[in-house]
N, C-alpha and C positions, 0 to 999 in steps of 0.2 A: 426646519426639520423635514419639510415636504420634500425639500429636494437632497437631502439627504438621502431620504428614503428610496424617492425616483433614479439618485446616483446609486443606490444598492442594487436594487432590483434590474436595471439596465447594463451598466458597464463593468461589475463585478463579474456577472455574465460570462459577458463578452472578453473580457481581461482573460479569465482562469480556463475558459475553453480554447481560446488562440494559443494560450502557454501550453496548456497540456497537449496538443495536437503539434505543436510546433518541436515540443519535446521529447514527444513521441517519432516522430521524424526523424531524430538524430540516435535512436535506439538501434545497438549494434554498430555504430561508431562508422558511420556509411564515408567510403573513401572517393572522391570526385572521378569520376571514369565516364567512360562516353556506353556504360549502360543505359538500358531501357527503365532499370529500377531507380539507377539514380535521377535519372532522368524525369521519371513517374514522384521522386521526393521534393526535388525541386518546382514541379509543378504544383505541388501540394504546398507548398511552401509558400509559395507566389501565393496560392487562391487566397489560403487563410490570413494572407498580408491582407490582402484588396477587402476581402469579407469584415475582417476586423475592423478596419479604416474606415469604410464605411458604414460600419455600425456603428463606429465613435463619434463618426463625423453626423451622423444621422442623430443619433438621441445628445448631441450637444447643442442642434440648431432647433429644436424646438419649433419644427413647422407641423402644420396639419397634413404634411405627406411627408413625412418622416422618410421617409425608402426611395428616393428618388434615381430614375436609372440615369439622370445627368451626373449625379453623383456617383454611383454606381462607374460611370463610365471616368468621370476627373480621377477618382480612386486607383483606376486600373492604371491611364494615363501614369497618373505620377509615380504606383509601383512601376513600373516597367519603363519610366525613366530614369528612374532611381538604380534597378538593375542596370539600365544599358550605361548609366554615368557611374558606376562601379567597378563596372567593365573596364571605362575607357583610363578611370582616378582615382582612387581612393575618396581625395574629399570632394569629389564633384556629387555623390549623394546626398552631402550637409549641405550644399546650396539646392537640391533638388526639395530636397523636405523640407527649408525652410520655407521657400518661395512659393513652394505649394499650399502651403497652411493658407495663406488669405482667399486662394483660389478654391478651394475647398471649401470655408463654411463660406463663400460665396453662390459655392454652385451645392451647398444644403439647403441653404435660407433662401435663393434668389437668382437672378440672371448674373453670369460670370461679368457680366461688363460693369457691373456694382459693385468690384472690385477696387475701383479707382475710387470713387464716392468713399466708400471706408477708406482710404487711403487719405484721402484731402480731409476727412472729416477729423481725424486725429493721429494727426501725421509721427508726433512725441510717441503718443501710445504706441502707434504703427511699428517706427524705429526701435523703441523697448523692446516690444515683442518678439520682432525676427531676430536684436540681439540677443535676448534672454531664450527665445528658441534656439537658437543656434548654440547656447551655451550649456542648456541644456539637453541636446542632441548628444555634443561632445562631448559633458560630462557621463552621456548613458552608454556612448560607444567605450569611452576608457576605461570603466565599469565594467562592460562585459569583458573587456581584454584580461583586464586583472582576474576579473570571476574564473574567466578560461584558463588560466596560468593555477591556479591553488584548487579549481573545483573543477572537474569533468562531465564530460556525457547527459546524461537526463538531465541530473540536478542541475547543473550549470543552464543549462539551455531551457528550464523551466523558471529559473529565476531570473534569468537573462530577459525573457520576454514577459514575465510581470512586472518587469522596473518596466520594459521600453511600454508594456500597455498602458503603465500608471502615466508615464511621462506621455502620452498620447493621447490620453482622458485629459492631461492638465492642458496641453496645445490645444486641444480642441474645443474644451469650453474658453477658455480666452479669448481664440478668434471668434469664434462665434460667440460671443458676449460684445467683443470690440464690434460685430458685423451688424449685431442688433440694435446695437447703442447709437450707428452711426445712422442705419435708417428707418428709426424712430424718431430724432428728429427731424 
């Protein structure tokens, strides 16, 4: 019940202010152009990626420094690789997000080089994981596509990023559950 509770109070948060900001962004149906304002939406866009991710990834590691600017900075890293393998492929951002998840509640919980350590410590788990991330990655992107096709504008783009924040909350407690499980013992 406790963490029930602590999952309310934390990441329900964070979920419904990323969606509304994120949905508000796309209000008046903004067409890609080499403006200052589009310009100014996508930056805003980016932050509350990074902000959100790191808030997830923060209250799912359970450390006594909860806010860490390594984390802070992994977060950024991997939005802004994420963009730039977008850029270059379609699905070079499904191997970005995947591969990132361990590094991340690595660099919540502990030194990024304790990466491998969870890695050898439950190698089955390990492979689960990034499949069943990965699966449900794809499952959220196909999801939004359909959503975009039958539902437009605000609406769309506010449910769009409550599914992807839910799916975010559930990546991020796992790996950081897998991270803590491994150096514990």
């Amino acid at each position: 019940m406790k963490s029930l509770r602590r999952g309310l109070l934390t990441y329900v948060p964070t979920i419904l202010v990323g969606a509304v900001i994120q949905a508000l962004l796309v209000l008046g149906d903004p067409v890609p152009t080499t403006s200052w304002w589009f310009a100014a939406r996508v930056l805003a866009s980016a932050s509350v990626l990074i902000l959100s991710l790191w808030l997830t990834m923060s209250f799912a590691a359970h450390t006594d420094t909860p806010f860490s600017s390594r984390l802070l900075l992994a977060a950024t890293v991997t939005v802004l690789c994420g963009i730039v393998a977008g850029i270059l492929n379609p699905i070079l951002p499904l191997l970005v997000a995947v591969m990132s998840l361990p590094v991340l509640s690595a660099a919540a919980a502990g030194p990024l080089k304790e990466v491998t350590r969870t890695i050898t410590f439950a190698p089955i788990r390990t492979s689960l994981g990034l499949a069943g991330s990965a699966v449900l990655i794809i499952v959220n992107v196909v999801a939004g596509l359909l959503l975009g096709f039958f539902v437009t504008g605000v609406v769309a783009a506010a449910i769009t990023w409550l599914v992807f924040g839910i799916s975010a909350t559930i990546l991020a407690t796992h790996w950081a559950s897998l991270h803590r499980r491994a150096h514990s013992s």
